[in-house]
C-alpha positions as a Markdown table, in Angstrom:
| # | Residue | x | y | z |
|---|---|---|---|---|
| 1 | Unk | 100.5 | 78.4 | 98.4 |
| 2 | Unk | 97.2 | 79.4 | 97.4 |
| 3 | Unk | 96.4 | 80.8 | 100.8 |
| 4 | Unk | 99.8 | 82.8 | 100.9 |
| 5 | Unk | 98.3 | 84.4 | 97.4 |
| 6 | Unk | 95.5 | 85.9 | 99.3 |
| 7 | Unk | 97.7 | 86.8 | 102.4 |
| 8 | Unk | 98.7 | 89.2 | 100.2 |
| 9 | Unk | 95.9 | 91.0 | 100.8 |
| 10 | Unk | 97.3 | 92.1 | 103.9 |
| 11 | Unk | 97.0 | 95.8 | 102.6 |
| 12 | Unk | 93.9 | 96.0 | 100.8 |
| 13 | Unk | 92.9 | 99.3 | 102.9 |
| 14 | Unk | 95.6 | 101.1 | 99.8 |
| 15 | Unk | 93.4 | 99.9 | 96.9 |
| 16 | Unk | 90.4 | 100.9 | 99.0 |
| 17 | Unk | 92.1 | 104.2 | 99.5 |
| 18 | Unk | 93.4 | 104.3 | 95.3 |
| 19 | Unk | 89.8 | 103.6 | 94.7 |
| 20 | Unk | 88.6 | 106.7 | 96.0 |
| 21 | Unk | 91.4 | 109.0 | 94.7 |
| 22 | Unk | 90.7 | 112.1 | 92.4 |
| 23 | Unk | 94.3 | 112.1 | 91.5 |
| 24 | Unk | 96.0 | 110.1 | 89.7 |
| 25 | Unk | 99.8 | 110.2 | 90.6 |
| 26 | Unk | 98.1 | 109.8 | 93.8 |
| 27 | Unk | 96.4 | 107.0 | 93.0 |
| 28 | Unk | 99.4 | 105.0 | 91.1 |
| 29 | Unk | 101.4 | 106.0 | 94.7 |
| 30 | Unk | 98.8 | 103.7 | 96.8 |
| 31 | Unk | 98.8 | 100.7 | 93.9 |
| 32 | Unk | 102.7 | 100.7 | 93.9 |
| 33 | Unk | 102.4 | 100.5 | 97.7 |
| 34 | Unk | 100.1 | 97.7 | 97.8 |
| 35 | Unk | 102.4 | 96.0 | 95.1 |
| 36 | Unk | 105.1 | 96.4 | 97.3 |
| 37 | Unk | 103.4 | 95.4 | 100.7 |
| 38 | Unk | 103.2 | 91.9 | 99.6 |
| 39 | Unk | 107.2 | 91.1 | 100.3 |
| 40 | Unk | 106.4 | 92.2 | 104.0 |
| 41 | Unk | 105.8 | 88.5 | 105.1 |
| 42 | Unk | 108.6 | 87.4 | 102.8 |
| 43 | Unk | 111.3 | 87.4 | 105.5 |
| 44 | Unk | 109.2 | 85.0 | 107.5 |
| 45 | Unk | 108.4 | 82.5 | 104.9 |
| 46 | Unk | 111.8 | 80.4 | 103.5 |
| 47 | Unk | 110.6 | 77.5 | 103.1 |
| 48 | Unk | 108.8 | 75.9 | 100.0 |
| 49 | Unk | 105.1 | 75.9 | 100.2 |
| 50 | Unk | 103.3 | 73.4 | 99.4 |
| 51 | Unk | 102.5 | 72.6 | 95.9 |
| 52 | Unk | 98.6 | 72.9 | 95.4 |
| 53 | Unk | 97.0 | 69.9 | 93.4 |
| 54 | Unk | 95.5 | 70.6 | 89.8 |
| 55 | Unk | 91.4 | 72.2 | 90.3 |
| 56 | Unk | 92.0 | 73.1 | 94.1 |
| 57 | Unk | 90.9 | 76.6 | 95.3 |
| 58 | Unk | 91.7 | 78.8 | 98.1 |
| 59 | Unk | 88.3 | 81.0 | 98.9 |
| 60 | Unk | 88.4 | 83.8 | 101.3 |
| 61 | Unk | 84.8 | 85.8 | 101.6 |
| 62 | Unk | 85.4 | 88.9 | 103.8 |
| 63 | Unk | 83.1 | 91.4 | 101.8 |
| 64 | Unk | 80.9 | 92.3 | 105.0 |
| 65 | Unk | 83.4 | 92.9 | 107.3 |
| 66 | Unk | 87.2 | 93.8 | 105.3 |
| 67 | Unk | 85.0 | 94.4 | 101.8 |
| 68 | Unk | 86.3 | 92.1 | 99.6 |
| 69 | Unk | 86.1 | 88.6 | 98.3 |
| 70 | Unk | 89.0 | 86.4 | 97.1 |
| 71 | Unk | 89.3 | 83.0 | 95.0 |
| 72 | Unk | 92.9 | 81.4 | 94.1 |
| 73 | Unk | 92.5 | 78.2 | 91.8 |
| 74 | Unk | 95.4 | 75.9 | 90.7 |
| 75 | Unk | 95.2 | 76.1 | 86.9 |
| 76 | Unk | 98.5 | 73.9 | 86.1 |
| 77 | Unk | 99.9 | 72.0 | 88.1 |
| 78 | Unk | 103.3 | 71.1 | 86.7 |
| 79 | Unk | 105.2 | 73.5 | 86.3 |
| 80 | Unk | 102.8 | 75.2 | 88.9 |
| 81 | Unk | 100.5 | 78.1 | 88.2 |
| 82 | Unk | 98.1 | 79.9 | 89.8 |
| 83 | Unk | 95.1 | 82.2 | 89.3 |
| 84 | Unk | 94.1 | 84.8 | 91.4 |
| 85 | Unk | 91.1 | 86.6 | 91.6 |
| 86 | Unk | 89.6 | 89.5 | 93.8 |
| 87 | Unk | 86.5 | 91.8 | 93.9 |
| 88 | Unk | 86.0 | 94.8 | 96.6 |
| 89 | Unk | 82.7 | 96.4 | 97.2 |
| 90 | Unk | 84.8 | 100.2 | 96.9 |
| 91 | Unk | 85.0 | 99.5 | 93.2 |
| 92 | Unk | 88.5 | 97.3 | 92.5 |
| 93 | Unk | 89.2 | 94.2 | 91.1 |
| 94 | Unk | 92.4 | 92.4 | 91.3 |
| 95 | Unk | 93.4 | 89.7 | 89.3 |
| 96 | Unk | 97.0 | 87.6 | 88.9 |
| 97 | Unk | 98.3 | 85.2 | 87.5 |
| 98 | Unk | 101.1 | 83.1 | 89.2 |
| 99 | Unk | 103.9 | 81.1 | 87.8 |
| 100 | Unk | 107.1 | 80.2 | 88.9 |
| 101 | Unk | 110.1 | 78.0 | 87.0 |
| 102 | Unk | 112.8 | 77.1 | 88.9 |
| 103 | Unk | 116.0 | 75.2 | 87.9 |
| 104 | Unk | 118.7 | 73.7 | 90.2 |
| 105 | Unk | 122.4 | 74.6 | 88.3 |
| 106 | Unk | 124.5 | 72.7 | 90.5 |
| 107 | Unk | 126.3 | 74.8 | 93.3 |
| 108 | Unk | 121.9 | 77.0 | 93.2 |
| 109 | Unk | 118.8 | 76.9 | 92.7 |
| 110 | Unk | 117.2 | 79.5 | 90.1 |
| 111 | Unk | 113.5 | 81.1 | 90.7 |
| 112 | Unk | 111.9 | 83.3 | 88.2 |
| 113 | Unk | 108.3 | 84.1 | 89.1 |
C-alpha cells in the first residue's frame, strides 16, 4: 500500500511543470491534472493491498535522476492510515494523508477514503 502511494508519482513531470508557471489558472490546471493522474493505474489494481504494519515506511530517493524524494510511513494501523511525504529539487512539496474506513452492509462493501 505504501509503495502504491508513491506510484502515484507517476506524473510528477506536472508539478515540475506547475512549479515553474507564471500563471496561475495555469498553474491550478497542471495540479488538477496530477491529482487526477493518480486513478490511471486504478483499473489494474482490484485487489486489496496489503495492510502495512504500524512504524513501517516506504522510501523512494530519485532526486538525482527524476528530482524528487518520497517517504510513506504507517502512522495507524487499525483503521489504517497513512502519511505521505515528498520533496522535489524544482521547488514543490507534496504531502497526504491516507485513510480509508470501510464497512461491509450485507449484500456490499462501503469505501470512503
Amino acid at each position: 500500500m505504501l509503495q502504491r502511494l508513491t506510484e502515484d508519482l507517476e506524473y510528477h513531470e506536472l508539478l515540475d511543470r506547475a512549479s515553474k508557471c507564471e500563471n496561475a489558472l495555469e498553474q491550478l490546471c497542471y495540479v488538477a491534472a496530477f491529482t487526477v493522474s493518480s486513478y490511471s493505474t486504478t483499473v489494474y489494481r482490484t485487489g486489496k493491498p496489503f495492510n502495512p504494519l504500524l512504524g513501517e515506511t516506504f522510501e523512494l530517493d530519485r532526486l538525482e535522476d527524476e528530482g524528487f524524494r518520497s517517504i510513506c510511513e504507517q502512522v495507524s494501523h487499525h483503521p489504517p492510515a497513512a502519511a505521505h511525504h515528498v520533496d522535489s529539487k524544482y521547488g514543490w512539496t507534496l504531502r497526504q494523508e491516507i485513510a480509508i474506513a470501510s464497512k461491509f452492509r450485507g449484500k456490499y462493501l462501503s469505501i470512503m477514503p
